[in-house]
mmCIF file as gemmi writes it, N, C-alpha and C atoms, coordinates in Angstrom:
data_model
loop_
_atom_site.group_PDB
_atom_site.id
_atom_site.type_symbol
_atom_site.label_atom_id
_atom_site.label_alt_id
_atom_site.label_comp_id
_atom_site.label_asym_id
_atom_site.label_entity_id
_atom_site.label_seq_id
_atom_site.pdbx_PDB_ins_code
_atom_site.Cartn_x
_atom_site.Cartn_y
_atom_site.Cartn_z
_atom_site.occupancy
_atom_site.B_iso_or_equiv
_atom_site.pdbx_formal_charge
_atom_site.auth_seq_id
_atom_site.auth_asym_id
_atom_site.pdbx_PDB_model_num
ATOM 1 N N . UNK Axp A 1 ? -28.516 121.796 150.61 1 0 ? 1 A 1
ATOM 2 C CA . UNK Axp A 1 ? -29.91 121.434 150.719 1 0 ? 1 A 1
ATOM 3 C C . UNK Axp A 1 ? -30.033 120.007 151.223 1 0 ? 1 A 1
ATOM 4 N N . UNK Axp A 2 ? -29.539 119.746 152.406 1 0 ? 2 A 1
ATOM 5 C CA . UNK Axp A 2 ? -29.579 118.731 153.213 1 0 ? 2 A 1
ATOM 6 C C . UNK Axp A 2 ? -31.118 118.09 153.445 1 0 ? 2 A 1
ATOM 7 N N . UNK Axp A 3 ? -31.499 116.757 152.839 1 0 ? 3 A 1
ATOM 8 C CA . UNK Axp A 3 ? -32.895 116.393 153.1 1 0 ? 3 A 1
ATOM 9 C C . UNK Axp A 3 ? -33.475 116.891 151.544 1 0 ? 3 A 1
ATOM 10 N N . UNK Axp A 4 ? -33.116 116.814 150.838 1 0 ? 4 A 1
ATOM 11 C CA . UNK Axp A 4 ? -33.828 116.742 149.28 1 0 ? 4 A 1
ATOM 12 C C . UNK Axp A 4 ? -33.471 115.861 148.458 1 0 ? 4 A 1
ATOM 13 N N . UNK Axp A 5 ? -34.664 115.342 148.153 1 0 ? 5 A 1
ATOM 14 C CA . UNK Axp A 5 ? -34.368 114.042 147.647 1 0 ? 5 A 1
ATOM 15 C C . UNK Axp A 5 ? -35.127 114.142 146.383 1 0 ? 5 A 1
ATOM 16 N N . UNK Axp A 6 ? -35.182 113.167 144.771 1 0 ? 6 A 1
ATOM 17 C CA . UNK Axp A 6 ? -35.81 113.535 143.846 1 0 ? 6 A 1
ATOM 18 C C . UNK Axp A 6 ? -35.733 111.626 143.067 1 0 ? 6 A 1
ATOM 19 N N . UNK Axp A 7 ? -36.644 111.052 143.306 1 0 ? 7 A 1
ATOM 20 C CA . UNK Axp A 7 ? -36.517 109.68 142.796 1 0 ? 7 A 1
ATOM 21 C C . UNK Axp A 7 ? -37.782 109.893 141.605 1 0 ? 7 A 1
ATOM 22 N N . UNK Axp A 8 ? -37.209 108.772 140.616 1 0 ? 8 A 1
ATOM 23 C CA . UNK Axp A 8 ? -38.105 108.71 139.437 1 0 ? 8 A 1
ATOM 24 C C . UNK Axp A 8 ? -37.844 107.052 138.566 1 0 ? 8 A 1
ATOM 25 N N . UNK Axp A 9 ? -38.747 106.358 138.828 1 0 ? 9 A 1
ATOM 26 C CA . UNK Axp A 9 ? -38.779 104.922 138.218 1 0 ? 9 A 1
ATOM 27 C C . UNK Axp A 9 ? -39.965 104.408 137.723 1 0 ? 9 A 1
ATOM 28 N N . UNK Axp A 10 ? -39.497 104.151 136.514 1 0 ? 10 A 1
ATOM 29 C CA . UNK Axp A 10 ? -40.922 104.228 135.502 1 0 ? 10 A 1
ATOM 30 C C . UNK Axp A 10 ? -40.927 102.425 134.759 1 0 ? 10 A 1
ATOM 31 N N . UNK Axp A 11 ? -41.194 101.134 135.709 1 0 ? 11 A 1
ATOM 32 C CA . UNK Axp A 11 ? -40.585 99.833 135.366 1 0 ? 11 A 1
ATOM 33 C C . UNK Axp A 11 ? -42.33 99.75 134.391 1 0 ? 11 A 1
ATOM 34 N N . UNK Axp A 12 ? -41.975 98.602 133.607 1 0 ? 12 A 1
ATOM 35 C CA . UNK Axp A 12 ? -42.737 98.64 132.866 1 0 ? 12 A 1
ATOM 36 C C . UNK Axp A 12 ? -42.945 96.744 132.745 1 0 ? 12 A 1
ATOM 37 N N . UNK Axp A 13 ? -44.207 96.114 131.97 1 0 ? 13 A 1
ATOM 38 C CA . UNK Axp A 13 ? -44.49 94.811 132.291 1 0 ? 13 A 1
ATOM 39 C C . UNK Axp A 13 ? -45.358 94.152 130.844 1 0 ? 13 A 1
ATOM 40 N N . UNK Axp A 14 ? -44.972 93.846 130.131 1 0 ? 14 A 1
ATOM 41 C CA . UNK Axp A 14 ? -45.43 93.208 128.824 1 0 ? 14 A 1
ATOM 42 C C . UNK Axp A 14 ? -45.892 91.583 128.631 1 0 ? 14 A 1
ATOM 43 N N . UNK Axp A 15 ? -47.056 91.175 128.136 1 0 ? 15 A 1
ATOM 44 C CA . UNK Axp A 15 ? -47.121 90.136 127.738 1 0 ? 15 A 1
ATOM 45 C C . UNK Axp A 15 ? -47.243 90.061 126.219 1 0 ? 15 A 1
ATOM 46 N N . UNK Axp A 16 ? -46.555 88.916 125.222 1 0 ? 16 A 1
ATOM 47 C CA . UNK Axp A 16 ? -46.547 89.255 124.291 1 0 ? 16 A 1
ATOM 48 C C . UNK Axp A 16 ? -48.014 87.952 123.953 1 0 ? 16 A 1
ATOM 49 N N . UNK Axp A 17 ? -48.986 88.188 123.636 1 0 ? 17 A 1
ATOM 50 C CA . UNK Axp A 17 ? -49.962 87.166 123.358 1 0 ? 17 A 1
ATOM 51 C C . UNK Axp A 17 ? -49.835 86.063 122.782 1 0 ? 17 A 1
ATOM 52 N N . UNK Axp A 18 ? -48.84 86.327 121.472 1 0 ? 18 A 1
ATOM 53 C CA . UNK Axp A 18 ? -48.475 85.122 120.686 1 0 ? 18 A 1
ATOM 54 C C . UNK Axp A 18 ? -47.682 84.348 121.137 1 0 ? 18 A 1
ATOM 55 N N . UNK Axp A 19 ? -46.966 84.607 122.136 1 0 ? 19 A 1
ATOM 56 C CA . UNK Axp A 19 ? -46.157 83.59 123.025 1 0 ? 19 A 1
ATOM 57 C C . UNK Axp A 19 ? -46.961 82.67 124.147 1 0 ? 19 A 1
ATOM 58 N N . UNK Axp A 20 ? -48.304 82.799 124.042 1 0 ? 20 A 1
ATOM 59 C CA . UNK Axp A 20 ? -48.935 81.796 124.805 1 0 ? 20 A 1
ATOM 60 C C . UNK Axp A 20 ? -49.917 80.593 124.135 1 0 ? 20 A 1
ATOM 61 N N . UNK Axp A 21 ? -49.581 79.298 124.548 1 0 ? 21 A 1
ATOM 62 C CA . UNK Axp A 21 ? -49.772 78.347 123.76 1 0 ? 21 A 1
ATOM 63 C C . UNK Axp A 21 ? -51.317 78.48 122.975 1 0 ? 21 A 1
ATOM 64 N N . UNK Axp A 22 ? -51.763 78.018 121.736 1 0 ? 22 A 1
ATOM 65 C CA . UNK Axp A 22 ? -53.016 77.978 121.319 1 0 ? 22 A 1
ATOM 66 C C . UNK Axp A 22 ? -53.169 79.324 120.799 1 0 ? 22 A 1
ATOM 67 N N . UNK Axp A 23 ? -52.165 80.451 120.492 1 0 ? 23 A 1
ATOM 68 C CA . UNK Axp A 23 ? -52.634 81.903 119.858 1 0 ? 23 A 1
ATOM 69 C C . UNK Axp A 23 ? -51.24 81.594 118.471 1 0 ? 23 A 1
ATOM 70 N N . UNK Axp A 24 ? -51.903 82.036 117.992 1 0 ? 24 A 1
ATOM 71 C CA . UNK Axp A 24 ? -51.811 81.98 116.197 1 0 ? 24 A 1
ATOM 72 C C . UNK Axp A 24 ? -50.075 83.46 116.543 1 0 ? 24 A 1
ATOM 73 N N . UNK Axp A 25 ? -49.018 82.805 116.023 1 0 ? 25 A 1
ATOM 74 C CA . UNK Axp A 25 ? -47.56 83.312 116.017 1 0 ? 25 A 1
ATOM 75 C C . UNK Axp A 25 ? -47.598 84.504 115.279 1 0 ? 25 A 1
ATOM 76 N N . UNK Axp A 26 ? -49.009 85.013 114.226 1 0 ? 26 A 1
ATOM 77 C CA . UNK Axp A 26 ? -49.204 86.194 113.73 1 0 ? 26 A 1
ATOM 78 C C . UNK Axp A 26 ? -49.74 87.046 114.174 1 0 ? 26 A 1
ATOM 79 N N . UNK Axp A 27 ? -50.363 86.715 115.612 1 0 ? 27 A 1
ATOM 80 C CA . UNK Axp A 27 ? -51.228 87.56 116.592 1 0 ? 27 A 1
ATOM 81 C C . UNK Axp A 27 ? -50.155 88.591 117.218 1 0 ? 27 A 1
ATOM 82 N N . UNK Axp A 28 ? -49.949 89.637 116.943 1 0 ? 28 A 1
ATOM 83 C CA . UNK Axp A 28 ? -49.044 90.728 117.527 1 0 ? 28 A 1
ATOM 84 C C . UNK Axp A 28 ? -49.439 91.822 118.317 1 0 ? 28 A 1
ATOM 85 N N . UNK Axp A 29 ? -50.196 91.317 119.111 1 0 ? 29 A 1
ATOM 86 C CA . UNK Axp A 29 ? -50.711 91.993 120.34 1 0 ? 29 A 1
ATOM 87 C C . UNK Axp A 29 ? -50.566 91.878 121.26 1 0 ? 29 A 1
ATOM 88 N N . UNK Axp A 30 ? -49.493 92.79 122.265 1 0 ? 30 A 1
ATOM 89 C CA . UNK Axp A 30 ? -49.282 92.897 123.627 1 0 ? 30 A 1
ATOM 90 C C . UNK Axp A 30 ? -50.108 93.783 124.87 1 0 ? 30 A 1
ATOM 91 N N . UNK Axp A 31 ? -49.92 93.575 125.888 1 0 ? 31 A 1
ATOM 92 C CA . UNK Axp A 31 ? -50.641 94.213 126.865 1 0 ? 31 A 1
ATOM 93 C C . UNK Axp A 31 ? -49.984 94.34 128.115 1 0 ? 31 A 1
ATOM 94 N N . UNK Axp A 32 ? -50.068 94.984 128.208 1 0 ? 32 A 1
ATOM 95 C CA . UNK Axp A 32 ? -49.251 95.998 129.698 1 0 ? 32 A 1
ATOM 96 C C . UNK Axp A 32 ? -49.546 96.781 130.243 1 0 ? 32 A 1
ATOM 97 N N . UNK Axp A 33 ? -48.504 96.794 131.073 1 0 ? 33 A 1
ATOM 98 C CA . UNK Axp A 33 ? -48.748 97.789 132.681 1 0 ? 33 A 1
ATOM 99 C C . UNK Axp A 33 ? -47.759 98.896 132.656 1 0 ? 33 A 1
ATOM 100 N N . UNK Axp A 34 ? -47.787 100.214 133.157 1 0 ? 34 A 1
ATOM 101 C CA . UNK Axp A 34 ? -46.655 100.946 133.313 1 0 ? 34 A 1
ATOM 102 C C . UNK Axp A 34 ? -47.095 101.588 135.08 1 0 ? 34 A 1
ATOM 103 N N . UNK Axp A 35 ? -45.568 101.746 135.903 1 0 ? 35 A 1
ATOM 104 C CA . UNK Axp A 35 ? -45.85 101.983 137.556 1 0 ? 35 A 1
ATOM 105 C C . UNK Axp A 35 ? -45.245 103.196 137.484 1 0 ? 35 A 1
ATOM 106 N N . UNK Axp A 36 ? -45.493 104.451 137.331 1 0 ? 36 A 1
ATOM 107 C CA . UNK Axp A 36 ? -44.398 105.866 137.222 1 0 ? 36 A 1
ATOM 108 C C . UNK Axp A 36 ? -44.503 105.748 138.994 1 0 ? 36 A 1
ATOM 109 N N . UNK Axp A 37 ? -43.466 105.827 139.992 1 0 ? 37 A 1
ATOM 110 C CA . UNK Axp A 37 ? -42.988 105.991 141.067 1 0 ? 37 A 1
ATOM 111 C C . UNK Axp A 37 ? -42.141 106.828 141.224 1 0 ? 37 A 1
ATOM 112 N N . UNK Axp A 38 ? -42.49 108.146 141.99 1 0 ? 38 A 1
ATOM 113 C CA . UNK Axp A 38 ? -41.414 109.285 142.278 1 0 ? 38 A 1
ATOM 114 C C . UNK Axp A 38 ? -41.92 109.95 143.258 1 0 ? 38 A 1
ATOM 115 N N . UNK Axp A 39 ? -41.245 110.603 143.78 1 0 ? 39 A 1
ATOM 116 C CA . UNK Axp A 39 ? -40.69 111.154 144.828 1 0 ? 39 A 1
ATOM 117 C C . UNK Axp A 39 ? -40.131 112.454 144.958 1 0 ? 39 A 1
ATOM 118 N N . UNK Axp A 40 ? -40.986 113.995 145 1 0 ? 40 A 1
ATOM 119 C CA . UNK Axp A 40 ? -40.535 114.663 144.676 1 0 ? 40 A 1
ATOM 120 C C . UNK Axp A 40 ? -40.145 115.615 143.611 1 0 ? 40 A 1
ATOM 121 N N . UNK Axp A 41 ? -40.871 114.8 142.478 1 0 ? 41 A 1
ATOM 122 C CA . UNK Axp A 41 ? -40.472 115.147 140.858 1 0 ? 41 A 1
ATOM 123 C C . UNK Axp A 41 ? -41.41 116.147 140.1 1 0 ? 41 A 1
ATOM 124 N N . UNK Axp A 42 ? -40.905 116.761 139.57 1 0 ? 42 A 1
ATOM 125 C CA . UNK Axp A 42 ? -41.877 117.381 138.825 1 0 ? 42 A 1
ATOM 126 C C . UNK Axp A 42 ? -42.889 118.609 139.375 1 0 ? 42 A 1
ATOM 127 N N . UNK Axp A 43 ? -42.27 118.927 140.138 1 0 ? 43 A 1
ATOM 128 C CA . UNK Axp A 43 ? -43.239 119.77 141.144 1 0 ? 43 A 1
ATOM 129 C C . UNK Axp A 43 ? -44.146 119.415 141.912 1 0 ? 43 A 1
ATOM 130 N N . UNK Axp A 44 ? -43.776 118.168 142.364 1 0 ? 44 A 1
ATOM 131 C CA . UNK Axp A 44 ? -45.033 117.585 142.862 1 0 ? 44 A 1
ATOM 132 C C . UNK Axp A 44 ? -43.626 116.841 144.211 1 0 ? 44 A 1
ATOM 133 N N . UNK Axp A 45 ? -44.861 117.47 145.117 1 0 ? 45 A 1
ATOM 134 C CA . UNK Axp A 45 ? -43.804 117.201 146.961 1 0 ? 45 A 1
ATOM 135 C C . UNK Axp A 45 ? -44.545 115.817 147.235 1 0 ? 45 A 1
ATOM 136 N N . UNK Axp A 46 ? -43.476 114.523 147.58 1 0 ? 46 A 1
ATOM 137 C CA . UNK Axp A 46 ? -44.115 113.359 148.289 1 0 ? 46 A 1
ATOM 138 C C . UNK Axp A 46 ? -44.082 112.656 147.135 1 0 ? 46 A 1
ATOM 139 N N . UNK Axp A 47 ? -44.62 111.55 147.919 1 0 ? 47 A 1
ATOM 140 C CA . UNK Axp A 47 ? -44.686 110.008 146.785 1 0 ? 47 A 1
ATOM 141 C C . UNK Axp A 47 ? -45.598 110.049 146.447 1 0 ? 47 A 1
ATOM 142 N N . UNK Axp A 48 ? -45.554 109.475 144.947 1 0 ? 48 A 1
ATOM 143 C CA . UNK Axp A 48 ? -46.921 109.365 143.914 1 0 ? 48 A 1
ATOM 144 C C . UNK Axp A 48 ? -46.626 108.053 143.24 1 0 ? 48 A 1
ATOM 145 N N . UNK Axp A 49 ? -47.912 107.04 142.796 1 0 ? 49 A 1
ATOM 146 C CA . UNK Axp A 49 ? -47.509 105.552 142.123 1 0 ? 49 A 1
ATOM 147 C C . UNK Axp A 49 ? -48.659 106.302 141.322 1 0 ? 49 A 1
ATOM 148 N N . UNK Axp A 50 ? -48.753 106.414 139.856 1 0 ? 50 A 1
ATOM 149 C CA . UNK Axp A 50 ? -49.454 106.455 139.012 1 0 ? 50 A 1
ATOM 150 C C . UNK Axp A 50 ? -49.185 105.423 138.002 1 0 ? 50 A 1
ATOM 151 N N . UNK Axp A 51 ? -50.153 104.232 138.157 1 0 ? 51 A 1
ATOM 152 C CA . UNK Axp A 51 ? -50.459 103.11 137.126 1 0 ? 51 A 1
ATOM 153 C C . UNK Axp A 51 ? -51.118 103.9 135.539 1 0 ? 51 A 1
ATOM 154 N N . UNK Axp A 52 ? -50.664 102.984 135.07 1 0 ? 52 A 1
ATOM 155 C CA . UNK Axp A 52 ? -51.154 102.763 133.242 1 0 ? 52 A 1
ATOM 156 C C . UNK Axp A 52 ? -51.764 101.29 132.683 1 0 ? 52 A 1
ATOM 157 N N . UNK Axp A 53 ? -52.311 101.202 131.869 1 0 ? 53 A 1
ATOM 158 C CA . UNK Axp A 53 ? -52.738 100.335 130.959 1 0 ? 53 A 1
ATOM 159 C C . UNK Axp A 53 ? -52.087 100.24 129.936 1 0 ? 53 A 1
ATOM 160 N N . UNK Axp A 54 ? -51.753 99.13 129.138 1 0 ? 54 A 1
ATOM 161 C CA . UNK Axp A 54 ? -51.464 99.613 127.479 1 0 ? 54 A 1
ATOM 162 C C . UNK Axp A 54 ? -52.018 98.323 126.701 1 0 ? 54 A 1
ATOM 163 N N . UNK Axp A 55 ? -52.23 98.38 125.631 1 0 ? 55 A 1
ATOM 164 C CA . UNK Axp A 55 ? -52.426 97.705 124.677 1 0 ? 55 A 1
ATOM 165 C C . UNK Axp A 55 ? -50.94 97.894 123.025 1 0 ? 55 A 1
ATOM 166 N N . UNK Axp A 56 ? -50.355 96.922 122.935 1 0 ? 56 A 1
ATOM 167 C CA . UNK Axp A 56 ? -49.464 97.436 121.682 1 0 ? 56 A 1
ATOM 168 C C . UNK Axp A 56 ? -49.487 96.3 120.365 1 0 ? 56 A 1
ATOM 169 N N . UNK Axp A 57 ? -49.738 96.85 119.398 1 0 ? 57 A 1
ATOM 170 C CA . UNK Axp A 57 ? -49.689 96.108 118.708 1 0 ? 57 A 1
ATOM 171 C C . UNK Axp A 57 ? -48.508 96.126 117.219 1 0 ? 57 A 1
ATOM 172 N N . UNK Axp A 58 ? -47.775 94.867 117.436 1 0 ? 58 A 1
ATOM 173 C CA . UNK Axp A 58 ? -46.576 95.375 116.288 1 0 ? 58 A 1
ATOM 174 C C . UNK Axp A 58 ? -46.71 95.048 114.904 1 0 ? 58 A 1
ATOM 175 N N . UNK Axp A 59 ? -46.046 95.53 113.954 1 0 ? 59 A 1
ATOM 176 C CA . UNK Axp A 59 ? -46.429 95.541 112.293 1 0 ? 59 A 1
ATOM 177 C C . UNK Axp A 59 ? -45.32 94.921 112.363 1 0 ? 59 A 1
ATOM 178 N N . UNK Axp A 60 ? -45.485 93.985 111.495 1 0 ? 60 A 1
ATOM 179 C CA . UNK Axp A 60 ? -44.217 93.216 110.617 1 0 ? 60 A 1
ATOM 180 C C . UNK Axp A 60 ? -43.85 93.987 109.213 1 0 ? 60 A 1
């Protein structure tokens, strides 16, 4: 099957809030991006970039 190709990269991008100066070190709320990029995958022919949002927040 010469000419089939199947790519899948799912990079991902976090800011952690409390790491920016003037936010309180107990503030545990991050926010991000996710880029799913593939090619072929999933039953689906051709390139697709489907973006995300996120919000995460961690428990101590």
């Amino acid at each position: 099957m010469h000419g089939n190709f199947i790519f899948l990269t799912e990079p991902q991008f976090w800011v952690n809030l409390n790491k920016i100066k003037g936010v309180d070190d107990h503030f545990n709320l991050s926010v991000g991006s996710e880029v799913e990029l593939s090619h072929n995958f999933g039953g689906r022919n051709g390139f697709y970039a489907i973006p995300t949002l996120a919000v995460k927040w961690t428990f101590d």
